[in-house]
PDB file of N, CA, C, O and CB in Angstrom:
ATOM      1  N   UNK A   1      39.889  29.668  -5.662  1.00  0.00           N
ATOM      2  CA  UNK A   1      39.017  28.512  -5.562  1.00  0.00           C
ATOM      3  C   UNK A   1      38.458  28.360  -4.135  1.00  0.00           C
ATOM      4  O   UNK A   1      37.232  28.252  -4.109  1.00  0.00           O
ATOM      5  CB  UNK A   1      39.776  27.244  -5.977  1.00  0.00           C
ATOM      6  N   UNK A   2      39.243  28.319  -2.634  1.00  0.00           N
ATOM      7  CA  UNK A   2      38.688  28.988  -1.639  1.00  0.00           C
ATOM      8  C   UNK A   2      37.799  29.734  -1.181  1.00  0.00           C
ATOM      9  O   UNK A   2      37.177  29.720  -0.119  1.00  0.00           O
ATOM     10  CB  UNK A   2      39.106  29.333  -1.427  1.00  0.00           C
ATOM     11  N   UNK A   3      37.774  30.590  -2.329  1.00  0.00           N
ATOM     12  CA  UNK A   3      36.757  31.825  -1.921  1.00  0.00           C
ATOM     13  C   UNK A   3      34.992  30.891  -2.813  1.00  0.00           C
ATOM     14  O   UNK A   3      33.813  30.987  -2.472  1.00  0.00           O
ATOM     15  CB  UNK A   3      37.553  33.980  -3.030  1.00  0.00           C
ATOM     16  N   UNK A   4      35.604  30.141  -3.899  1.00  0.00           N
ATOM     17  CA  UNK A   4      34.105  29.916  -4.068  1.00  0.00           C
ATOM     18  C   UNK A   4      33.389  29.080  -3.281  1.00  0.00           C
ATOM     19  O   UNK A   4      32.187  28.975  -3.034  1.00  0.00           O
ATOM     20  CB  UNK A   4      33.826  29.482  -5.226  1.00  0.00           C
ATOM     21  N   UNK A   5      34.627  28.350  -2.842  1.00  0.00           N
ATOM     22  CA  UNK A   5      33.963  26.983  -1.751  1.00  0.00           C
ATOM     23  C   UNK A   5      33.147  27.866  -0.255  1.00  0.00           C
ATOM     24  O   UNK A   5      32.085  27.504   0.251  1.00  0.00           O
ATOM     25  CB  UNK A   5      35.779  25.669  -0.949  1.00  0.00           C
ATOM     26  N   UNK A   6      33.811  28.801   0.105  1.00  0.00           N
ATOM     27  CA  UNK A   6      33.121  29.647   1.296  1.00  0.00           C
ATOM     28  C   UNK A   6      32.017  30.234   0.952  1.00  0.00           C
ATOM     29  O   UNK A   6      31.034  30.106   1.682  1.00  0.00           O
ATOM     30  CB  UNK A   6      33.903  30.716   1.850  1.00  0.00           C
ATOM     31  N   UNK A   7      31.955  30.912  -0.094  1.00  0.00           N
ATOM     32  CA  UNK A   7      31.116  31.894  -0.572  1.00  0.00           C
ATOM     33  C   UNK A   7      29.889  31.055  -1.307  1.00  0.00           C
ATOM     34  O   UNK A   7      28.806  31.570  -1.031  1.00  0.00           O
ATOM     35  CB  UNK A   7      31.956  32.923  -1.559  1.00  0.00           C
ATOM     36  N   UNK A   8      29.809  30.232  -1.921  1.00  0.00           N
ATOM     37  CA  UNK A   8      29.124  29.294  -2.719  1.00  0.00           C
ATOM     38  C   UNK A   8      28.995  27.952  -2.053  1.00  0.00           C
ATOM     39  O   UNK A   8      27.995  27.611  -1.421  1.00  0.00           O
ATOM     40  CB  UNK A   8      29.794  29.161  -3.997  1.00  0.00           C
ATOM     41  N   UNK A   9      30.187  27.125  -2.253  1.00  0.00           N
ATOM     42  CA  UNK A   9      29.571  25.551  -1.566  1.00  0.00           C
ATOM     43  C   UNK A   9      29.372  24.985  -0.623  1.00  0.00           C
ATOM     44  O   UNK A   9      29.059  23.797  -0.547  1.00  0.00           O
ATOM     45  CB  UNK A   9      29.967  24.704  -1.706  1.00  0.00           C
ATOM     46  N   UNK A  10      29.580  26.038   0.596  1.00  0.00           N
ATOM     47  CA  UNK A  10      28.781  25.471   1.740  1.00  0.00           C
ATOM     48  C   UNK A  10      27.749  26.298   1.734  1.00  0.00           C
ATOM     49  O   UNK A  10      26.794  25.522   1.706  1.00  0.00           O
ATOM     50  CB  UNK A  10      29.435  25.393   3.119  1.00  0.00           C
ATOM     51  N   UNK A  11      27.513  26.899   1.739  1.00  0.00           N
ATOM     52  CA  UNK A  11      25.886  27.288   2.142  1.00  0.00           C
ATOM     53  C   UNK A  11      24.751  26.519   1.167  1.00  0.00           C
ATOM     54  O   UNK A  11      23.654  26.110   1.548  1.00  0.00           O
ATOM     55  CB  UNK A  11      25.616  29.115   1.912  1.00  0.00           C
ATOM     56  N   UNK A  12      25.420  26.413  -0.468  1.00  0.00           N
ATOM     57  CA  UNK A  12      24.623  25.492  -1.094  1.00  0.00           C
ATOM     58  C   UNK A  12      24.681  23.883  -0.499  1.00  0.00           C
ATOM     59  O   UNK A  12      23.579  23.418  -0.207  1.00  0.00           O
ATOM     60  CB  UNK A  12      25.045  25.584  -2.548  1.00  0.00           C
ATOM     61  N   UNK A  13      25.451  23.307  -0.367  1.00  0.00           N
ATOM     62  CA  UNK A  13      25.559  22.053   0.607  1.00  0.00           C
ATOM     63  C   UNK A  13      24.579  21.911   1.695  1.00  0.00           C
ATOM     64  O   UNK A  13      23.749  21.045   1.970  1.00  0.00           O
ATOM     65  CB  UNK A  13      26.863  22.043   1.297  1.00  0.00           C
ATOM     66  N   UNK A  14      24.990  23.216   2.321  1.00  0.00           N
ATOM     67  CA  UNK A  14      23.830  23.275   4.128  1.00  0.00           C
ATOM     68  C   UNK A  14      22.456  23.304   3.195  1.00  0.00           C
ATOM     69  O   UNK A  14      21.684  22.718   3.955  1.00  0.00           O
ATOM     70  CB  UNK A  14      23.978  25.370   5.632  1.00  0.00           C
ATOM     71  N   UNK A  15      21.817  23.570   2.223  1.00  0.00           N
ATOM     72  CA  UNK A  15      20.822  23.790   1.586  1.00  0.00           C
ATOM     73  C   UNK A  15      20.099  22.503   0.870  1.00  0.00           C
ATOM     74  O   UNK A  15      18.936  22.104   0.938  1.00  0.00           O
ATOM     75  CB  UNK A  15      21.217  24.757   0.773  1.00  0.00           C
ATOM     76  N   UNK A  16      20.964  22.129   0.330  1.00  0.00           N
ATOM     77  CA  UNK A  16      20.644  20.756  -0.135  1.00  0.00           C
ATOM     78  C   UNK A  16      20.505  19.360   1.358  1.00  0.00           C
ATOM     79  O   UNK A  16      19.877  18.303   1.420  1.00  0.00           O
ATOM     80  CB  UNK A  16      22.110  20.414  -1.356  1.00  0.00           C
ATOM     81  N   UNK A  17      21.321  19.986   2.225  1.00  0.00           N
ATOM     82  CA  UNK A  17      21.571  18.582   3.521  1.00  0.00           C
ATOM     83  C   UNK A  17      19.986  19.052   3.906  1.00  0.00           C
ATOM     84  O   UNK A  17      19.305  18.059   4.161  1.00  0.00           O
ATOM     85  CB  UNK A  17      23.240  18.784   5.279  1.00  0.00           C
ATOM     86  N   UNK A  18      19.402  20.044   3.985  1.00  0.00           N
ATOM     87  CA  UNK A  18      18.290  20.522   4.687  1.00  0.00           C
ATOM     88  C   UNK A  18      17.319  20.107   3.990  1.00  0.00           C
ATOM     89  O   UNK A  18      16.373  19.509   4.503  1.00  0.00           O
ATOM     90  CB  UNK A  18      18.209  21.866   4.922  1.00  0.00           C
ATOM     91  N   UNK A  19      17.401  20.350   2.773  1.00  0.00           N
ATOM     92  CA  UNK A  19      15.951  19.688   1.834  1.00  0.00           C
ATOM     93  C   UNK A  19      15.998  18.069   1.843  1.00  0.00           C
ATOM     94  O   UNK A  19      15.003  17.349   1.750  1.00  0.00           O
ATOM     95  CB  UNK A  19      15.991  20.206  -0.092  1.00  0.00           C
ATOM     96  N   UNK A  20      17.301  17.643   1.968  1.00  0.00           N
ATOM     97  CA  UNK A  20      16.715  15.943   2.036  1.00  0.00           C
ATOM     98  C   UNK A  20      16.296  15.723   3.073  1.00  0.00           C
ATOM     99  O   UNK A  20      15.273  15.039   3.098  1.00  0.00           O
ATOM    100  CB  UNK A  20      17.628  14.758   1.854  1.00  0.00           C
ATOM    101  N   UNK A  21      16.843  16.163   4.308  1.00  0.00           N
ATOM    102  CA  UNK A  21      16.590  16.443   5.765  1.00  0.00           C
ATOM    103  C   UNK A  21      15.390  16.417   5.649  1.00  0.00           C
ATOM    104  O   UNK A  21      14.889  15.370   6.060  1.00  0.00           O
ATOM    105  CB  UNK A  21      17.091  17.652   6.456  1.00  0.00           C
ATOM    106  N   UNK A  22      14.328  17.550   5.034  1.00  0.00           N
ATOM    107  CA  UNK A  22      12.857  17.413   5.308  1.00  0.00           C
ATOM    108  C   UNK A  22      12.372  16.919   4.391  1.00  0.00           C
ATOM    109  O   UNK A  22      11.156  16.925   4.582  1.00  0.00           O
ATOM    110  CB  UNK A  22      12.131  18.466   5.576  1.00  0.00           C
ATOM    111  N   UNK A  23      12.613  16.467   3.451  1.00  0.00           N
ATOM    112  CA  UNK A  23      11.891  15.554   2.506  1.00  0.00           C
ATOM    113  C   UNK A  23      11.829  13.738   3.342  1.00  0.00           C
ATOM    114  O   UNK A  23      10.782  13.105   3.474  1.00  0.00           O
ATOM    115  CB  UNK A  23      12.959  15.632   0.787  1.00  0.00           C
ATOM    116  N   UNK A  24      12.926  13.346   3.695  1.00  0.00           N
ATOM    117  CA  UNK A  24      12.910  12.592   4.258  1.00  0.00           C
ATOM    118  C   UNK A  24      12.143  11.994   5.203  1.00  0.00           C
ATOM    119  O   UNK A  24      11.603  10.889   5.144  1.00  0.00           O
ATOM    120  CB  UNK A  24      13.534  12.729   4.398  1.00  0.00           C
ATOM    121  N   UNK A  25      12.125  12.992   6.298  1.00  0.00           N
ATOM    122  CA  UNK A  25      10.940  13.295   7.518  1.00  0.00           C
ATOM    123  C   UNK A  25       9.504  13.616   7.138  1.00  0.00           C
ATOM    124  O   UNK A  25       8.647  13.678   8.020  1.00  0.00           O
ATOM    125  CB  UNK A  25      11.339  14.578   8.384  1.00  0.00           C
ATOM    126  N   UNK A  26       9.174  13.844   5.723  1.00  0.00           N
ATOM    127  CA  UNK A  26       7.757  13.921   5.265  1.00  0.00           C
ATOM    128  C   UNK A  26       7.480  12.773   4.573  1.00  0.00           C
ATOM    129  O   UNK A  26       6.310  12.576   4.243  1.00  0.00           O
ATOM    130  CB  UNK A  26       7.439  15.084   4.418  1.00  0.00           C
ATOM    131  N   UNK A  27       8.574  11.745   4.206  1.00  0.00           N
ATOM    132  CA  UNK A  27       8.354  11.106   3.361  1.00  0.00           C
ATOM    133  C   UNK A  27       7.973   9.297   4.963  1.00  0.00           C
ATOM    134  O   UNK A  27       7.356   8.241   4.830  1.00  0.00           O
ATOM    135  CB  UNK A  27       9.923  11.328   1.925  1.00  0.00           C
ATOM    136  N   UNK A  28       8.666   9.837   6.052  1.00  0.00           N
ATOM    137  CA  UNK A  28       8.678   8.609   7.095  1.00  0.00           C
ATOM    138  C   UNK A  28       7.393   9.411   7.704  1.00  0.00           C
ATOM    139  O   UNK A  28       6.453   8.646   7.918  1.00  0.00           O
ATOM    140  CB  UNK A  28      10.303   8.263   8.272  1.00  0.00           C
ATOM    141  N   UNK A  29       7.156  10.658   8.004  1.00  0.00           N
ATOM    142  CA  UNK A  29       5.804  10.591   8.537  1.00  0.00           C
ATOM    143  C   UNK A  29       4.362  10.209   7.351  1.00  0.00           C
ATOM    144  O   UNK A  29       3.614   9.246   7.520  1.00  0.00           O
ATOM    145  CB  UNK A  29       5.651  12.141   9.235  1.00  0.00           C
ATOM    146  N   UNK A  30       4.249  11.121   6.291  1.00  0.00           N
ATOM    147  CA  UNK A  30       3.745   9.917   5.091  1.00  0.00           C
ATOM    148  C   UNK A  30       3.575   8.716   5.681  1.00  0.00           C
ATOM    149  O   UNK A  30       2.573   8.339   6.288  1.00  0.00           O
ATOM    150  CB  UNK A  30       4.804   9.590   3.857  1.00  0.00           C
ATOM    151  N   UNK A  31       4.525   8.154   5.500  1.00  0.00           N
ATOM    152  CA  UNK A  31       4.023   6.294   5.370  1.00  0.00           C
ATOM    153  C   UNK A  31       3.473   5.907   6.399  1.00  0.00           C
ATOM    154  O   UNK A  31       2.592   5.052   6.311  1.00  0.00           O
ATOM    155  CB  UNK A  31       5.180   5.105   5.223  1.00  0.00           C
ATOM    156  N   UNK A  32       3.982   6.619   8.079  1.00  0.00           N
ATOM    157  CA  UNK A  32       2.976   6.141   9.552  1.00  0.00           C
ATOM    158  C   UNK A  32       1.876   6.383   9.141  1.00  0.00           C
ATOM    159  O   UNK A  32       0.904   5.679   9.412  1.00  0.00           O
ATOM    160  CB  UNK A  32       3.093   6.923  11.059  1.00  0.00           C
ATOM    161  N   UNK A  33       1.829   7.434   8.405  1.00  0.00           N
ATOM    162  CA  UNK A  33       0.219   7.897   8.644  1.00  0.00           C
ATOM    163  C   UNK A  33      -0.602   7.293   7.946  1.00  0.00           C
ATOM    164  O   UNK A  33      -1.806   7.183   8.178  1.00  0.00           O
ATOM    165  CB  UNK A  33      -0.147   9.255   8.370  1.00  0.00           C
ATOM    166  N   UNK A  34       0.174   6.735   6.778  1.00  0.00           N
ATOM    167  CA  UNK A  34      -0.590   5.632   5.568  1.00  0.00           C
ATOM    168  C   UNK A  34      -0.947   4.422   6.350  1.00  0.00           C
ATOM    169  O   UNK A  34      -2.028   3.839   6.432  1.00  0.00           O
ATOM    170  CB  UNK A  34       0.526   5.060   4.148  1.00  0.00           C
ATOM    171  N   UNK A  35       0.253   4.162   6.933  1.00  0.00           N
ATOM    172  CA  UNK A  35      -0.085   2.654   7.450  1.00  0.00           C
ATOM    173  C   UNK A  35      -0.863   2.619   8.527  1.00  0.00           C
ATOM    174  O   UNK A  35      -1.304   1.577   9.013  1.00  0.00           O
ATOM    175  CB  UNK A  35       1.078   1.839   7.837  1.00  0.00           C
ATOM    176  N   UNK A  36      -1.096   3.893   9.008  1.00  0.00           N
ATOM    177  CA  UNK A  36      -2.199   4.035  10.675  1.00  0.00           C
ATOM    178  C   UNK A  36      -3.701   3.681  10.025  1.00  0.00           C
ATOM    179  O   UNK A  36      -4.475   2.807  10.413  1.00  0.00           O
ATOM    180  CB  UNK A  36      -2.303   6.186  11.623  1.00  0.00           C
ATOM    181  N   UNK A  37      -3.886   4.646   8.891  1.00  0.00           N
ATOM    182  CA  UNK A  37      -5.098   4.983   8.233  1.00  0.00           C
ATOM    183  C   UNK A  37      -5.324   3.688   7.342  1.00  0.00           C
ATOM    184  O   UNK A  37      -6.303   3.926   6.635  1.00  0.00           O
ATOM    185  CB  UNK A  37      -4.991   6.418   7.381  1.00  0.00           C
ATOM    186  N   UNK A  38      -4.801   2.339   7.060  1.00  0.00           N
ATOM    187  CA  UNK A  38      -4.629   1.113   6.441  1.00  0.00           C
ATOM    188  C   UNK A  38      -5.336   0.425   7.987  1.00  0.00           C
ATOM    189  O   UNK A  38      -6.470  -0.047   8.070  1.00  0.00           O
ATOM    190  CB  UNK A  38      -2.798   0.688   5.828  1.00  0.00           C
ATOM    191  N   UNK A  39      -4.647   0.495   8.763  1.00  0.00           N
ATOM    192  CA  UNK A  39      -4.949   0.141  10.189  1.00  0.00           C
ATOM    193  C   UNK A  39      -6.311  -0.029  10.671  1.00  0.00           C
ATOM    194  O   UNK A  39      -6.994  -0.968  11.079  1.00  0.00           O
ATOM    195  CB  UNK A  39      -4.426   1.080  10.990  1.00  0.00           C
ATOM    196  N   UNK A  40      -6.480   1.417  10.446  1.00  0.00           N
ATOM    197  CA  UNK A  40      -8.066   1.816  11.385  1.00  0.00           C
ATOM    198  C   UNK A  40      -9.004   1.199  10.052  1.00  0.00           C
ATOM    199  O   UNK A  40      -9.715   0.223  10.288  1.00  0.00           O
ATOM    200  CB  UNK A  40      -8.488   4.121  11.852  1.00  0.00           C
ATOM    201  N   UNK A  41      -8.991   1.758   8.716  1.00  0.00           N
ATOM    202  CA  UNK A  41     -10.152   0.911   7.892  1.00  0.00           C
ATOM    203  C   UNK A  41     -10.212  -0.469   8.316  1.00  0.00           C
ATOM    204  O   UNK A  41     -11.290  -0.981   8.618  1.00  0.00           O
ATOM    205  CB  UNK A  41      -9.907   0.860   6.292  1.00  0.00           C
ATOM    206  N   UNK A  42      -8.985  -1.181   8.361  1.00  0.00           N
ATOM    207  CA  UNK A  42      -9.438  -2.647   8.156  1.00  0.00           C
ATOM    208  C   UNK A  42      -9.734  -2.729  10.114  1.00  0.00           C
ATOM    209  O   UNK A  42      -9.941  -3.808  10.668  1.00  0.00           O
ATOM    210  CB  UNK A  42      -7.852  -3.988   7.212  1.00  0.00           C
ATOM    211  N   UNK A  43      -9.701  -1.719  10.692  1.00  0.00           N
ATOM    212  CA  UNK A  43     -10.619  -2.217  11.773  1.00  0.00           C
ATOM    213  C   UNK A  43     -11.979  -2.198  11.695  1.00  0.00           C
ATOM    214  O   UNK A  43     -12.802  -3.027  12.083  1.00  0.00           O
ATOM    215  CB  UNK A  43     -10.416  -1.613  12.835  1.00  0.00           C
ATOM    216  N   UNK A  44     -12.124  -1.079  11.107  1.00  0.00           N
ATOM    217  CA  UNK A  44     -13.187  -1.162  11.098  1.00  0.00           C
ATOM    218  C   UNK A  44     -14.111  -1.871  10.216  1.00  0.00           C
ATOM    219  O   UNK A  44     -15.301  -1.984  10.509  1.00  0.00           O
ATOM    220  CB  UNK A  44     -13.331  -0.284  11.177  1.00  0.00           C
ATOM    221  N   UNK A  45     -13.478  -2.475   8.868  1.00  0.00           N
ATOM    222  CA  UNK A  45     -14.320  -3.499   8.422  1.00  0.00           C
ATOM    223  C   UNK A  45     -14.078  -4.876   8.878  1.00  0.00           C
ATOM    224  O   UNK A  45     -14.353  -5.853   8.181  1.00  0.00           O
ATOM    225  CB  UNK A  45     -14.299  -3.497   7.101  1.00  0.00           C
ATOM    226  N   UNK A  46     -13.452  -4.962  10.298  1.00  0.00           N
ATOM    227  CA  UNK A  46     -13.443  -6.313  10.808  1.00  0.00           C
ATOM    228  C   UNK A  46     -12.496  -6.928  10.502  1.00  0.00           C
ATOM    229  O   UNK A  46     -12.558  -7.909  11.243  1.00  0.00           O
ATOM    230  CB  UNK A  46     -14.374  -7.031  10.520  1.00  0.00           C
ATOM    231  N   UNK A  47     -11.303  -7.065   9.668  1.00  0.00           N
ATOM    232  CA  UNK A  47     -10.413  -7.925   8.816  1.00  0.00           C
ATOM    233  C   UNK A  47      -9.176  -8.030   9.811  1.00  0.00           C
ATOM    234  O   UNK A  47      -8.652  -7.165  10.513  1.00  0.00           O
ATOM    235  CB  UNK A  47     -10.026  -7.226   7.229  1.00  0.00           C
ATOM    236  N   UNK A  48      -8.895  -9.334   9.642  1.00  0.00           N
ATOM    237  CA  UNK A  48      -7.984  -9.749  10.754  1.00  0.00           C
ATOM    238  C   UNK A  48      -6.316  -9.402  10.055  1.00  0.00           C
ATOM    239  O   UNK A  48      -5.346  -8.879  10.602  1.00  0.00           O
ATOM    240  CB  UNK A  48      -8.312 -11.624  11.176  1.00  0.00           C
ATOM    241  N   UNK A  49      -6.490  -9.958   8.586  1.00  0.00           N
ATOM    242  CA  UNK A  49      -5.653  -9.771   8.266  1.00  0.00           C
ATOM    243  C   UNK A  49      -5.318 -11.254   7.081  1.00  0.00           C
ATOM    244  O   UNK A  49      -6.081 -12.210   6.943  1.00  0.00           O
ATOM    245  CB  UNK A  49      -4.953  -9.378   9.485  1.00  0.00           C
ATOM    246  N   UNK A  50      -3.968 -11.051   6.350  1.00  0.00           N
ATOM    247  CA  UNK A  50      -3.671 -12.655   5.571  1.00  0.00           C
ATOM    248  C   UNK A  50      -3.115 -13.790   5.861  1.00  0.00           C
ATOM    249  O   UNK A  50      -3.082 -14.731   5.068  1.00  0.00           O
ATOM    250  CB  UNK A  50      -3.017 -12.649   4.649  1.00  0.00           C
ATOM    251  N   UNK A  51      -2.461 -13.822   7.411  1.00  0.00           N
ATOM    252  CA  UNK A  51      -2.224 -14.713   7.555  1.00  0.00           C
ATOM    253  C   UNK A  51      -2.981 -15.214   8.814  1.00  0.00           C
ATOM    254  O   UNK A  51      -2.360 -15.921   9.607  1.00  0.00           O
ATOM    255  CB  UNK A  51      -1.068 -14.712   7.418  1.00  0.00           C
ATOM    256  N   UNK A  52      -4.197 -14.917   9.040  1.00  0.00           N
ATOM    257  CA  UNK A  52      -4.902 -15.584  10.020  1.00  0.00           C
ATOM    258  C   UNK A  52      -6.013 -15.935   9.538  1.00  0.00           C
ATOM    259  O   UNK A  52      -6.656 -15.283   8.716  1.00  0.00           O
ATOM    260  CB  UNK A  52      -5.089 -14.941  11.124  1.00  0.00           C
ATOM    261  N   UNK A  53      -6.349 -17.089  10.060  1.00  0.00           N
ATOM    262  CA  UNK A  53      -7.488 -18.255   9.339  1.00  0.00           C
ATOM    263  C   UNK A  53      -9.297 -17.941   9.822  1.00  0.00           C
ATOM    264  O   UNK A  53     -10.188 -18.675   9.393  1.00  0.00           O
ATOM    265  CB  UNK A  53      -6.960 -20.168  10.107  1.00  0.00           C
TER     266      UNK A  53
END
């Protein structure tokens, strides 16, 4: 059982820690970039925003 955990479940482990690893980091740069590009339109159509009068 040793031998499968060496041979098999860590390297699958290090494999899986790595894909959430970069899914993660695409998923937080994603949203800056959503919310930058939310940003600049409503600059540029002037809009202050919802809670200012």
């Amino acid at each position: 059982m040793a031998e499968f955990w060496s041979s098999y479940g860590l390297p699958l482990a290090l494999i899986v820690a790595q894909s959430v690893a970069l899914l993660v980091t695409l998923l937080i740069v994603v949203a800056f970039l959503l919310y930058a590009d939310r940003k600049v339109w409503a600059a540029v159509q002037m809009r202050r925003g919802p809670n200012v009068v």
